[in-house]
LOTOR-55524 format. One record per residue (C-alpha): residue number from 1; x, y, z. Coordinates in steps of 0.2 Angstrom, whole numbers, plus 5000, padded with zeros to 4 digits. Example, Ala and Ser with C-alpha at 12.3 -4.5 7.8 and 13.67 -1.06 7.14 Angstrom:
<pts>
<1,<5062,4978,5039>> <2,<5068,4995,5036>> 
</pts>
This chain:
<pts>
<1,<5493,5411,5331>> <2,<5479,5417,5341>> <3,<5474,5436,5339>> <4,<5471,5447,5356>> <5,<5456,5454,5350>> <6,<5449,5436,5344>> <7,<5454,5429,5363>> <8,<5447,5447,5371>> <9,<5430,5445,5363>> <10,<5427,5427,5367>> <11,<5429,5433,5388>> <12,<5415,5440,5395>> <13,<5418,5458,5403>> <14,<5423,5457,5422>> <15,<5404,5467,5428>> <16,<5415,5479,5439>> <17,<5424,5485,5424>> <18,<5439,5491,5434>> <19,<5429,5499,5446>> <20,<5425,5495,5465>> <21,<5409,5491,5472>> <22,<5400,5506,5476>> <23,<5401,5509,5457>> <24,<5395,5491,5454>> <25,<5379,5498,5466>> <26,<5373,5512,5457>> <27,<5375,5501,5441>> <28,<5363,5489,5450>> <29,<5351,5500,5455>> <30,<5352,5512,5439>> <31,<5346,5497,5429>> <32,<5363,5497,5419>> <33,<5366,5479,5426>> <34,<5355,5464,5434>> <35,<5361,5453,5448>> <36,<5358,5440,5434>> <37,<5367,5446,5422>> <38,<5383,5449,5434>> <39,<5381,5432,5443>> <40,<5381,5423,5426>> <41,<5396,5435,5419>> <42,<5405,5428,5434>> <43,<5401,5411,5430>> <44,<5406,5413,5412>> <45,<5423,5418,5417>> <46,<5424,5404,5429>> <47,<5420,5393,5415>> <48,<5433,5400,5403>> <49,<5450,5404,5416>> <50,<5447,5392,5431>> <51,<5452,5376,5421>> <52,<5470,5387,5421>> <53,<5470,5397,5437>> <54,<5462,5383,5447>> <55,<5453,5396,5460>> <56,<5439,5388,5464>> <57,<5435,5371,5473>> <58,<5416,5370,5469>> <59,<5405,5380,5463>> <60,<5385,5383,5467>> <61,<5380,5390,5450>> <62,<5359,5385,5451>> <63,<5359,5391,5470>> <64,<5369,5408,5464>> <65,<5358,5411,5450>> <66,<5341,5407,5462>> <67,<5350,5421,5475>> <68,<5353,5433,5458>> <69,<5336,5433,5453>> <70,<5325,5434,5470>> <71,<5339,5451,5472>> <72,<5333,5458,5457>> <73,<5315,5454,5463>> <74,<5316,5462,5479>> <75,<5326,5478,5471>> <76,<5312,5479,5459>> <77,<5300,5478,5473>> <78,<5308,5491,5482>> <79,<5318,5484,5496>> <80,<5335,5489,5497>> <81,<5347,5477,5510>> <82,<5364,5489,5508>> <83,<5379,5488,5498>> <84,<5381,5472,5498>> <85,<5366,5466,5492>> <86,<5368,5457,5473>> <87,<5388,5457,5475>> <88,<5393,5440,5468>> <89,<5407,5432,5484>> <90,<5418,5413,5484>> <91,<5422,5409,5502>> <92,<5436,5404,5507>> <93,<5435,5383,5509>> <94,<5438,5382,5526>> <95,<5420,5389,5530>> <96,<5406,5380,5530>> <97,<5393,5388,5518>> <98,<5374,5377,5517>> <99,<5373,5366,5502>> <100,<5391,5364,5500>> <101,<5405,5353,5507>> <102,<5417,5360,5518>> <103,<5434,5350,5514>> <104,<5447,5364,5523>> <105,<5460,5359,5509>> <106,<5459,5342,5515>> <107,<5456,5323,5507>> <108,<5454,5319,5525>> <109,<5435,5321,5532>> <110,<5438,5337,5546>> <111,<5419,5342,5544>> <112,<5415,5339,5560>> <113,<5428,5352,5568>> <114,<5419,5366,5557>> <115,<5400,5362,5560>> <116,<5388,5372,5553>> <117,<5386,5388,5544>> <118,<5392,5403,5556>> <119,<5385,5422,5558>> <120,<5398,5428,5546>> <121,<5393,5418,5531>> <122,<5374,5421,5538>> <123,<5378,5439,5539>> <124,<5382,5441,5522>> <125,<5367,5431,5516>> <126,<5356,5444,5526>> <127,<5365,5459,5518>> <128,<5361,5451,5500>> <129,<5377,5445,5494>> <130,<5379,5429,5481>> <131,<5387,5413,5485>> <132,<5396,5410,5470>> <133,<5405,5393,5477>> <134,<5420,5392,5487>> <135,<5439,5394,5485>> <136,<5454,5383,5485>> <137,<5466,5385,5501>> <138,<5482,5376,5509>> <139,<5476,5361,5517>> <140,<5472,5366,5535>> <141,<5475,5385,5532>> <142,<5495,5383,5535>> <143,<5508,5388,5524>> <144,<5512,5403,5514>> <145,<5516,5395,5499>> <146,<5499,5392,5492>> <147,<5503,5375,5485>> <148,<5489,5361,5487>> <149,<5494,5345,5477>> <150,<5480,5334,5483>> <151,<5466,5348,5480>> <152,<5473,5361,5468>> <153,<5486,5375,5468>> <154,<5479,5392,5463>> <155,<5490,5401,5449>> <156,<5494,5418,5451>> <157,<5485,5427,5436>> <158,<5498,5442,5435>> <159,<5508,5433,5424>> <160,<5502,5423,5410>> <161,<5519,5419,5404>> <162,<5527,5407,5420>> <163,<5515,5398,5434>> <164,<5517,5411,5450>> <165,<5511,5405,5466>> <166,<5499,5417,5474>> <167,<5504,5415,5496>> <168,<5493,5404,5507>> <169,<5483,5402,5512>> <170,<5467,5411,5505>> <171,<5477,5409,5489>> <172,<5461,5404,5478>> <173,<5453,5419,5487>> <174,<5466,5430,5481>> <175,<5469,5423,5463>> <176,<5449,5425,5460>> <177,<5446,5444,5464>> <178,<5464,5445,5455>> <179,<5454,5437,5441>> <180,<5439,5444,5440>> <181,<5431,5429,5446>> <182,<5420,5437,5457>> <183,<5417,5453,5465>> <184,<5425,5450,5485>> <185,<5430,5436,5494>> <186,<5430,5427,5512>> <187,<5448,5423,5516>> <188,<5455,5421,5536>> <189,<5469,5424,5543>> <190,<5481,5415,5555>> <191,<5498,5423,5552>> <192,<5497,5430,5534>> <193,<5485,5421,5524>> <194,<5472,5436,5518>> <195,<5485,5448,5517>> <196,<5500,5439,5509>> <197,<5490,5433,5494>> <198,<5481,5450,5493>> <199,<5501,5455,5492>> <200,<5507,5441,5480>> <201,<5492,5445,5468>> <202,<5487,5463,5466>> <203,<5473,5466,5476>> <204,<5466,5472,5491>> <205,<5464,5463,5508>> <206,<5461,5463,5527>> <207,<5463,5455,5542>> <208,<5449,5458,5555>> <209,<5453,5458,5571>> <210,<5453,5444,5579>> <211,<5436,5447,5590>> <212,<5426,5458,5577>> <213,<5420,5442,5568>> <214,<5413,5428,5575>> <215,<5425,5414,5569>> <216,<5408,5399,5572>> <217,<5409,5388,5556>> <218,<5425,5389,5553>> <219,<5443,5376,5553>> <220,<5453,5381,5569>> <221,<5468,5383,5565>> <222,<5474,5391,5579>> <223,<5462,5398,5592>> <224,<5473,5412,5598>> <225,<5478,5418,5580>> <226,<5463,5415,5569>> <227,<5455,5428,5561>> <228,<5442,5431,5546>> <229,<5445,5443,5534>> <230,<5440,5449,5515>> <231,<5448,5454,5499>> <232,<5443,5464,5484>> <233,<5448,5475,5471>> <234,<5450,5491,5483>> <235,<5453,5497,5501>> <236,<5436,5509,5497>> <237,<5427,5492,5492>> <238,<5433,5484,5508>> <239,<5427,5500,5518>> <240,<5410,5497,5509>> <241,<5408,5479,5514>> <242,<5415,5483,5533>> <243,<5401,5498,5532>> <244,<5388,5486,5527>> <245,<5393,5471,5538>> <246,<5394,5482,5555>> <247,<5386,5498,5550>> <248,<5403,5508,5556>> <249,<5405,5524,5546>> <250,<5423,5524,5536>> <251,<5429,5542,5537>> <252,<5446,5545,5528>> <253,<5456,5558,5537>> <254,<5465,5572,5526>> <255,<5483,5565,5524>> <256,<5489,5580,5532>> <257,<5483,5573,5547>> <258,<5488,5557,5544>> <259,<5504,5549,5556>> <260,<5512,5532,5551>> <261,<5525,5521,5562>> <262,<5537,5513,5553>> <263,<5545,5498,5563>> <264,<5559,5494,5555>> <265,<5565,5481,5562>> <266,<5557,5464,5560>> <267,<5546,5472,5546>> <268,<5560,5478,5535>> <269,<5573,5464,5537>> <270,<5577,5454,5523>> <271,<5569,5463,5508>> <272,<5572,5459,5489>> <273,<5579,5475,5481>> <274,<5561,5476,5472>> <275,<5552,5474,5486>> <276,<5562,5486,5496>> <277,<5564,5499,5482>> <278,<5546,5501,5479>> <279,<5540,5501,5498>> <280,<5553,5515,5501>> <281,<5546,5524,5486>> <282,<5527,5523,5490>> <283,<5533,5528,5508>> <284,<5542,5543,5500>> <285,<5526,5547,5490>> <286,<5514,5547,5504>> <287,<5529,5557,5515>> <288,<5526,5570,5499>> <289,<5508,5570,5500>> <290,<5510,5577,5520>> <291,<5508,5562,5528>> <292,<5519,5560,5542>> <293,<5532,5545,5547>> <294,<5537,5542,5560>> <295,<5551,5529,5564>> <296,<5546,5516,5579>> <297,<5559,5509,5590>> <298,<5554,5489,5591>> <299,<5568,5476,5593>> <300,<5556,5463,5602>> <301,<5547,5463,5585>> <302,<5562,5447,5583>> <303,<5555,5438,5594>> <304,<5537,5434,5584>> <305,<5540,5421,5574>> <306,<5547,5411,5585>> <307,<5533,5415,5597>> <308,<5520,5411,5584>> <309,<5527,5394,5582>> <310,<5528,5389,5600>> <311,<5508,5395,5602>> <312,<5501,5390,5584>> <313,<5509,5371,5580>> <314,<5500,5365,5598>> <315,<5484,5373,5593>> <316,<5483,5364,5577>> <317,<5486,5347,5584>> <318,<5474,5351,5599>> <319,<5460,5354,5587>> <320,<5465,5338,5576>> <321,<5468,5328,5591>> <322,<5484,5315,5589>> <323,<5476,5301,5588>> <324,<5466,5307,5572>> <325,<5483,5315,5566>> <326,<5490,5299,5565>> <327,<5476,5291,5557>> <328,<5474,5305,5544>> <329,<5493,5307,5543>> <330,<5496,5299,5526>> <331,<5481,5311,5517>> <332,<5489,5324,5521>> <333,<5502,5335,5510>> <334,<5519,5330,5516>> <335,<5523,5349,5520>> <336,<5508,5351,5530>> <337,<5509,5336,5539>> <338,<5528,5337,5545>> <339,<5520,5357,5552>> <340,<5506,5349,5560>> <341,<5518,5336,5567>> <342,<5529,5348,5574>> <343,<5513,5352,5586>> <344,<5515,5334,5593>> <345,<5534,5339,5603>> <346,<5530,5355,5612>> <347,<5528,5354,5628>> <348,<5516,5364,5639>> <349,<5527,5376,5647>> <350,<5534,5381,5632>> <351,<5516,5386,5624>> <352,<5513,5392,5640>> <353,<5530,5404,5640>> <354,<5526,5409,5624>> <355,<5509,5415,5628>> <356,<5516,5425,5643>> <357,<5528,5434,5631>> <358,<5516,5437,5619>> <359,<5506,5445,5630>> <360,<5521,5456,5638>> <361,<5524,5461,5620>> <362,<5505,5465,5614>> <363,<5508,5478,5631>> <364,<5523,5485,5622>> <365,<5514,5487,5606>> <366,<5500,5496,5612>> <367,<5511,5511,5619>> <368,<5519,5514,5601>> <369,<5503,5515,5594>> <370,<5500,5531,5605>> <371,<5504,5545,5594>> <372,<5502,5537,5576>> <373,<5488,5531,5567>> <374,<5495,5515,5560>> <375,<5508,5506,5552>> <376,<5516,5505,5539>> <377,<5527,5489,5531>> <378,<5529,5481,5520>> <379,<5518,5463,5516>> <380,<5531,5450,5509>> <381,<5551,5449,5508>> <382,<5550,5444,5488>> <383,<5540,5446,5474>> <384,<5528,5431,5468>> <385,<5540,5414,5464>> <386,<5540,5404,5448>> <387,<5533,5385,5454>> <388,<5540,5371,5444>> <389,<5524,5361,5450>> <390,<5533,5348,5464>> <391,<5544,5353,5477>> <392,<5560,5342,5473>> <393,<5564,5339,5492>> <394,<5558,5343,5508>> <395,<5573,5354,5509>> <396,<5566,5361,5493>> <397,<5551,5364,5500>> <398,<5556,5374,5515>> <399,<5566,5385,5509>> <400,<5549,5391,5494>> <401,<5542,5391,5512>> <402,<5553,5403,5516>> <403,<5555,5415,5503>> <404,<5535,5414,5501>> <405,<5535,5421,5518>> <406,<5532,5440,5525>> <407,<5532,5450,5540>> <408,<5514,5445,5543>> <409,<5513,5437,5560>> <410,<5516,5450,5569>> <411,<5498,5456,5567>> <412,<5491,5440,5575>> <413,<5502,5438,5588>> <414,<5500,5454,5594>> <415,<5483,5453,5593>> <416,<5480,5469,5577>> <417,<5467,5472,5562>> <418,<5478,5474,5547>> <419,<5476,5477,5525>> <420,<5487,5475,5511>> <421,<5486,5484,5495>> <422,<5495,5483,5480>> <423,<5509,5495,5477>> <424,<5516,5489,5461>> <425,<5513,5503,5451>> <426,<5530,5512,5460>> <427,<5543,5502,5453>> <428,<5539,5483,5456>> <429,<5538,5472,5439>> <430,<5526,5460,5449>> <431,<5516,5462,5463>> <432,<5520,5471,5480>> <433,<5508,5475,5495>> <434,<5509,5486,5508>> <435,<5503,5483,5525>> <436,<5494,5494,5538>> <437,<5489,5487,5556>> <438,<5480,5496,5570>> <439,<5477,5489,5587>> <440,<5462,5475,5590>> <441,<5444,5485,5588>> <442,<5450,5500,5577>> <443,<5445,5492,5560>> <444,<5437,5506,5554>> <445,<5451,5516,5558>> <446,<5460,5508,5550>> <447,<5451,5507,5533>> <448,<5450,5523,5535>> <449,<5470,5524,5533>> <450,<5470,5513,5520>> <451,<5459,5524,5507>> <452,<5470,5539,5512>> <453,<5485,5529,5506>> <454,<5473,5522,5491>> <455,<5470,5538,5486>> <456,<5488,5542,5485>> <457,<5497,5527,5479>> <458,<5484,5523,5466>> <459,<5474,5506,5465>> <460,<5477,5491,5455>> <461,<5479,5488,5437>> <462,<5468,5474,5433>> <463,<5480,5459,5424>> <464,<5479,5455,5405>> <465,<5472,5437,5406>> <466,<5468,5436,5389>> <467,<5482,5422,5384>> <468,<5473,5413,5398>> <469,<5458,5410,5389>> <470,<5460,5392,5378>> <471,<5461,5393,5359>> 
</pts>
């Protein structure tokens, strides 16, 4: 039998050390730590946990090291990009990134609805960041399962004892900051898929809203819903890379300034006792701390699902067309092809309904934002499933579909920013998340919130992966 220290000395340290990336900064210009040395750390434990946790889809391990080492050359020389400059990165396979394939999740060839590389990618080149490669998703970005039989399904490194799904659909996003796999990740967002994996895997995520990012270069999923987002290991480290990416200062109110709506219905219906238990504990701890609740009367909130549906399934197929869907259809995962195909019976006036009601509702959630800084829910109904490795049915399948799910939409529907952050530590024996979500446009704002809850709840503990590491 293998020995924890014998497994333990064989895995190359994570370079952040359970510490977020303004810490990783000062290392890096201190001298304690190249952008060489951490890139190839990275790819160490690539090398050593992705055969098991099947985060990645490729990897660009010369290119990474190329960008490693002209960082540490310009450093060197003087020149500082920001703080994003030499942090190692996976995006998110459904953006195209130069030098790499794009396949969204896909053995079908959907290319040519990305094109090229877009300013968000770009952006981060500029501030310095490393391409370390690119991470598995749900084919197409749609489910919340995180299940991909064709390409890979990412396993959720929180417990090395049973195969946990990590949510869809940024799921190899999730798993590989989870991991220590890199230091931040690209992931977007439709109707929960940066924020539900952040939930079901410990970490640290958000949505942007939907106009703060330019979504050129990436698979439309839905052009009223889709949003980029990042996860890392902190909501201070997501403040950092927001700082860096838009130059908007992040400044943390004191919590005694600090007022929270909690919708409850819509957001907490339907919760495992876990789930619930902990949320109403971490609420209870930031209640304690002098940050005020205050209840939010929303019924309509019902309603979004539904809504969703009605807008996003026509949206899909519109950007596939029908006549490639067909053509494509038998590629595709049978639970993603029967959603896309769902796209193919609605009728206009019933997406154009939708949209009308959605818009009605967006109204009525502005006017409960008055008064309150965010709020505050929870991310998912349950706590991260065991997968047997096939889904026995279809029947089978939708109901994992289900219990994967969470109270996410409602931030894309109604047109919000929103984060995740793990809130575990308070009772839950796996990971929970809670969710804050602040109008279109106040994402700093709401990062801001974020770090006041971080600073009360505690951040992450990093997971034990060392009975991941083969004998």
């Amino acid at each position: 039998m293998r020995s924890t220290a014998t497994v333990t000395a064989r895995l190359t340290p994570d370079p952040l050390q359970g510490q977020d990336l303004a810490a990783y900064g000062r290392a890096l210009r201190a001298g304690r730590i190249t952008a060489v040395a951490a890139t190839q750390a990275y790819l160490d434990r690539i090398a050593l946990l992705d055969p098991v946790l099947t985060a990645y889809e490729v990897l660009a391990p010369q290119a990474a090291l190329a960008s490693a080492q002209a960082i540490d050359a310009l450093l060197a020389a003087g020149t500082d990009l920001g703080p994003l400059m030499g942090v190692p990165l996976a995006v998110k396979d459904v953006l195209h990134v130069d030098g790499l394939p794009t396949r969204a999740g896909s053995q079908a060839d959907v290319a040519d609805l990305i094109g090229g590389e877009g300013p968000f990618v770009a952006a981060l080149r500029r501030a310095g960041a490393i391409i370390l490669g690119k991470t598995h998703t749900v084919e197409f970005a749609i489910g919340s399962t995180g299940v991909n039989y064709h390409r890979g399904t990412p396993r959720n490194p929180c417990d090395a004892g049973q195969f946990r799904l990590a949510s869809g659909s940024s799921s190899g996003s999730a798993v590989a900051v989870a991991a220590g796999l890199c230091a931040l990740a690209v992931g977007t967002d439709t109707g929960g898929s940066v924020r539900g994996p952040a939930a079901f895997c410990g970490v640290a995520g958000i949505k942007f809203s939907r106009d703060a990012v330019s979504r050129s270069g990436v698979f439309p999923m839905s052009r009223s819903f889709d949003s980029l987002g990042l996860l890392a290991d902190s909501a201070a480290s997501l403040a950092l890379a927001w700082q860096a990416l838009h130059g908007s200062v992040v400044a943390p109110p004191p919590p005694q300034r600090l007022r929270l709506g909690v919708p409850r219905a819509y957001f907490f219906e339907a919760l495992a006792p876990e789930v619930q238990a902990c949320t109403e504990r971490a609420l209870q701890a930031l209640a304690e701390a002098g940050v005020q609740l205050v209840e939010i009367d929303f019924p309509e909130l019902t309603e979004i699902d539904a809504l969703y549906t009605a807008v996003a399934r026509p949206e899909l197929m519109a950007s596939l067309g029908q006549g490639r869907f067909e053509a494509i259809r038998g590629q595709l995962n049978p639970d993603v092809a029967e959603r896309v195909a769902e796209g193919l019976d609605a009728g206009a006036e019933g997406y154009l309904r939708a949209r009308w009601r959605l818009q009605a509702l967006r109204e009525r959630a502005l006017s409960l934002f008055q008064g309150v800084d965010a709020w505050v829910a929870p991310v998912k109904h349950n706590l991260p499933p065991v997968f047997a490795g096939r889904f026995e049915s279809q029947a089978a399948e939708r109901a994992l579909n289900r219990y994967c799910g969470g109270p996410t939409r409602a931030a894309n529907a109604l047109n919000l920013c929103g984060t995740s952050q793990p809130i575990a530590q308070w009772g839950a024996p796996l990971p929970v998340g809670l969710q804050l979500l602040c109008p279109a446009g106040q994402d700093s704002g709401l990062l801001a919130v974020a770090q006041v809850c971080e600073a009360i709840l505690g951040r992450r503990q990093a997971p034990d992966l060392a009975a991941f590491v083969p004998a």
